[in-house]
N, C-alpha and C positions, 0 to 999 in steps of 0.2 A: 438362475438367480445369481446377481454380482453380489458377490461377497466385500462389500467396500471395507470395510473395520481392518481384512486382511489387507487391502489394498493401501487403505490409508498408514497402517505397520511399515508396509513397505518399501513406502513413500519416501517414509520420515527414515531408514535405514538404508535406505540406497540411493537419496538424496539430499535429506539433511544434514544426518551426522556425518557422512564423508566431507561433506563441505566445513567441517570446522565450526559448525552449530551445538554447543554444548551445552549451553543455560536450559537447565531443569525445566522453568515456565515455558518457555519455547516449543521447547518436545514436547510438553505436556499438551500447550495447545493445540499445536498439528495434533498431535494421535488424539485428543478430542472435536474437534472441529469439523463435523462433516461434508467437506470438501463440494461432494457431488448433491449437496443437497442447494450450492450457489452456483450454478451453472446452468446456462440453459438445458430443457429437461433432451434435447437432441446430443447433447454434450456431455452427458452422465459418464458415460463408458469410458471415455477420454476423459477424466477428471483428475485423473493420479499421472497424467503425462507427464515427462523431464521438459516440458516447454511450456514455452507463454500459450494460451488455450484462446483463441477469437470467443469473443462473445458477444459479435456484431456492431455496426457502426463504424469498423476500424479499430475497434478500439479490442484488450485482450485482458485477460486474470492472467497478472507476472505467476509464471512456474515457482513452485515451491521454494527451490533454491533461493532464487533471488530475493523473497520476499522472507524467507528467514534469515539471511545472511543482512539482511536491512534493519530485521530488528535486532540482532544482535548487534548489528554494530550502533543501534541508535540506544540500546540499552534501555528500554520502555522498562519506565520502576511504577509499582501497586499505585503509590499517591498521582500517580499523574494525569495529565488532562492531553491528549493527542487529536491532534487533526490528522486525519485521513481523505488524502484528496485521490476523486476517482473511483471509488468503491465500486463502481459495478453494480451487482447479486450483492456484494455485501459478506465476500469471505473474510478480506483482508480488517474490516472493521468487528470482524464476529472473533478471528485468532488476537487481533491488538485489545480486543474488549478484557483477553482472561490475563491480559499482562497489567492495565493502565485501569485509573480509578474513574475515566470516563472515556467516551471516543466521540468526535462530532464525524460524522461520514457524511462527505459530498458527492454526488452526482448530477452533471448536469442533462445526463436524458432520464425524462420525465417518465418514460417506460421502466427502466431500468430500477431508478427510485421508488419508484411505488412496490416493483416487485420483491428491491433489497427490504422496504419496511416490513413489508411480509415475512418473506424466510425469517428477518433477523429477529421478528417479534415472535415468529414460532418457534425456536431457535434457543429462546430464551435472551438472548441477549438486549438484556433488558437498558446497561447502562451505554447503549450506543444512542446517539441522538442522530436524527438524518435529518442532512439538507441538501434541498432540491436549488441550481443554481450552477452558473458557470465556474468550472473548478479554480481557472486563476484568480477566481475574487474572494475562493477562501469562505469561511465563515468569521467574519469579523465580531460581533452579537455574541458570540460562543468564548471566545477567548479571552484573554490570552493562552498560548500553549506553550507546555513544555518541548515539544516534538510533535513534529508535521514528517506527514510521510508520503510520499505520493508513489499511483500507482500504474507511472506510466514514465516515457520519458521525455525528459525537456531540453529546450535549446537553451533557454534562462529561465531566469527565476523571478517573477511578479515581484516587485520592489513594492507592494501589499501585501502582500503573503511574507516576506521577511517582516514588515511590522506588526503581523499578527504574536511572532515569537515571543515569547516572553524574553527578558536578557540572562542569557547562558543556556538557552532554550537549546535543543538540536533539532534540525531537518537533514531528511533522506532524500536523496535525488540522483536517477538516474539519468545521466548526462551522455547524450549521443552526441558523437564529433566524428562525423564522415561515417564508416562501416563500424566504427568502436564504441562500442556503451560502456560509460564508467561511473558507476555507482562513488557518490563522493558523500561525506556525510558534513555538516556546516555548522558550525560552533558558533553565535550570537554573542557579539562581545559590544554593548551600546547598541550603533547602530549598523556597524561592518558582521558581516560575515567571512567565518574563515573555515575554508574547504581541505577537506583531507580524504587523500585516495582509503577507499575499501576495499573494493574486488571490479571486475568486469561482470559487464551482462547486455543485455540488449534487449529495448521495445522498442513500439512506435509512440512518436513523439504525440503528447495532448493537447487537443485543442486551447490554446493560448498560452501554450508555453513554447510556442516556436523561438528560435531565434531572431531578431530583426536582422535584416539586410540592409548595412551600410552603402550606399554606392558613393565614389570619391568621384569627384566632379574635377 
């Protein structure tokens, strides 16, 4: 029998707080949130890994690290209303739910979604809302938001998904450029956004958040 509660402890101490994760809520929702309960049930055992976790499709649950080091830096406060693009299982909208006074969670495979409504309504997490739908069109119907988070990384940024922000709104976005992923967080001032380094980390990028390719004629 896996002992997860030890596991989840361990987690949050030998990869959280080293990393310069301090906020009370934070830790608090890691060591509450059971991790291996949004994973595929083949991936249970691997659920406390120091890495990004496949969870088919391509697509993967960002490692701990990264995904606490995103909300500290995005500063998710009680009143707030967050978008979460990418959800997966529905971990990252189940730990943003015990910080923010709501979460809209997207996913656009239909498998996926159906199963995050599940856990996350078992789960308790009652004040998450899910939508089924391509990630870079956002949930527009739901918003505006204080802070959008997404959970994967991108070449750019939907210039929809910036107008879902509210103004002084923040988003989290892990930004791959060549072999380096760089976590930048993005201050909404009217209708620019302005980008400030975080830390490093590295996924694979989401579907439709590629970069476009210019070609010069």
């Amino acid at each position: 029998m896996i002992d997860f509660v030890t596991r989840r402890t361990t987690m949050v101490d030998t990869q959280i707080r080293p990393s310069d994760v301090t906020k009370f809520p934070i830790i608090d929702a890691m060591l509450s949130v059971p991790r291996e309960e949004f994973v595929p049930n083949s991936r249970r055992e691997a659920a406390y890994i120091g890495e990004n976790l496949e969870i088919g499709g391509g697509r993967v649950m960002l490692e701990p690290r990264t995904l606490a080091k995103m909300l500290d830096a995005l500063d998710v406060q009680r009143n707030e209303l967050v978008l979460d693009l990418g959800c997966g299982l529905g971990y990252s909208s189940a730990v943003v739910a015990r910080l923010a006074e709501a979460v809209v969670a997207v996913e656009s495979d239909e498998g996926l979604a159906a199963e995050a409504q599940t856990i996350l309504s078992r789960e308790g997490a009652d004040n998450v809302i899910l939508h089924q739908g391509p990630l870079a069109a956002g949930a527009a119907q739901h918003g505006p938001y204080d802070a959008i988070l997404v959970q994967g990384a991108v070449g750019q940024v939907p210039e929809g998904l910036v107008a879902q922000l509210k103004d002084e709104g923040r988003i989290a976005c892990l930004f791959m450029e060549n072999a380096l992923g760089v976590v930048r967080i993005g201050y909404k001032h009217g209708e620019a956004i302005s980008w400030r380094f975080a830390f490093n980390a590295s996924a694979p990028v989401l579907e439709g958040f590629e970069k476009e390719v210019v070609f010069n004629l």
